[in-house]
C-alpha positions in Angstrom: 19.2 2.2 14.4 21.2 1.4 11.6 18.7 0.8 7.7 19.3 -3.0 8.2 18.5 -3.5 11.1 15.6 -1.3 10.6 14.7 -3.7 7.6 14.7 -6.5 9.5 12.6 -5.3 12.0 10.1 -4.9 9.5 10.0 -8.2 8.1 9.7 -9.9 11.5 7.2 -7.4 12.7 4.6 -7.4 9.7 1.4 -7.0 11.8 2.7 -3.4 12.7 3.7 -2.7 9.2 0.1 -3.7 8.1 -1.0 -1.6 11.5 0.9 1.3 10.2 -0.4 1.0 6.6 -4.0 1.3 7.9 -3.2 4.3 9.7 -2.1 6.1 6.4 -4.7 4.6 4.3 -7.5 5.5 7.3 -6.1 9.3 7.6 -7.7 9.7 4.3 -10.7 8.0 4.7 -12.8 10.7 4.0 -11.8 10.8 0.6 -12.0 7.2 -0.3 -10.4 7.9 -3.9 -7.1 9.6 -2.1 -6.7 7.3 -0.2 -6.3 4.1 -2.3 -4.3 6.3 -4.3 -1.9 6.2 -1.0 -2.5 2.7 -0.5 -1.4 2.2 -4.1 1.5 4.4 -4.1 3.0 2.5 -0.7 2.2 -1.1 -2.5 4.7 0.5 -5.8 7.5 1.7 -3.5 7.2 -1.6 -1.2 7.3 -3.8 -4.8 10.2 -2.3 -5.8 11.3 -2.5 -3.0 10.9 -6.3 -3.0 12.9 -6.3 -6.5 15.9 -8.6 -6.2 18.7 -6.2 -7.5 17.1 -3.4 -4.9 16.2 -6.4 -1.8 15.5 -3.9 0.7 12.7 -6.2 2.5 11.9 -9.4 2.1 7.8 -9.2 1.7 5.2 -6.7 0.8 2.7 -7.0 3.6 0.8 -3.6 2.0 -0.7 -6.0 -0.4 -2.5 -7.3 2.6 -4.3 -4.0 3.1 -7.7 -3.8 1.2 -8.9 -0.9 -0.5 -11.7 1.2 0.9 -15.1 0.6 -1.2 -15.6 3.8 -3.0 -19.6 3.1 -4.6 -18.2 4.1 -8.0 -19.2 2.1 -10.9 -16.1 2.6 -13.0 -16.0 5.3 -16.3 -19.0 5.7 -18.4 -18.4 3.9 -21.9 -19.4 6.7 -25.0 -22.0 4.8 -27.0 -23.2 5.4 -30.8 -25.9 7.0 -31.3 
């Protein structure tokens, strides 16, 4: 299979790239933090990706995937005392 038609194949078959980008994400699902990080780092490479002067695909169906809910509040703020 030659990379354009590979390309292609992904643009007309986005329900098994979002299928696919679950799997990755859900591998790591015992370590919610990791695997956003992965979800994150796919999203980057399928943006650039995206970029005309690269125009590898023609959407970014990752963006479609949503994070897994990790109960963190965020980064403690230092207050004066």
């Amino acid at each position: 299979m030659s990379s354009s038609s590979f390309v292609s194949g992904l643009s007309l078959a986005s329900t098994r790239v979002i299928k696919r980008i679950h799997i990755l994400r859900d591998r790591k699902a015992d370590t919610p933090e990791v695997a956003n990080s992965r979800l994150k780092a796919i999203r980057q490479v399928r943006k650039w990706a995206n970029e005309p002067d690269v125009a590898h695909l023609t959407s970014t169906p990752a963006g479609d995937v949503a994070y897994i809910k990790t109960g963190s509040t965020g980064f403690h703020t230092w207050t004066r005392l």
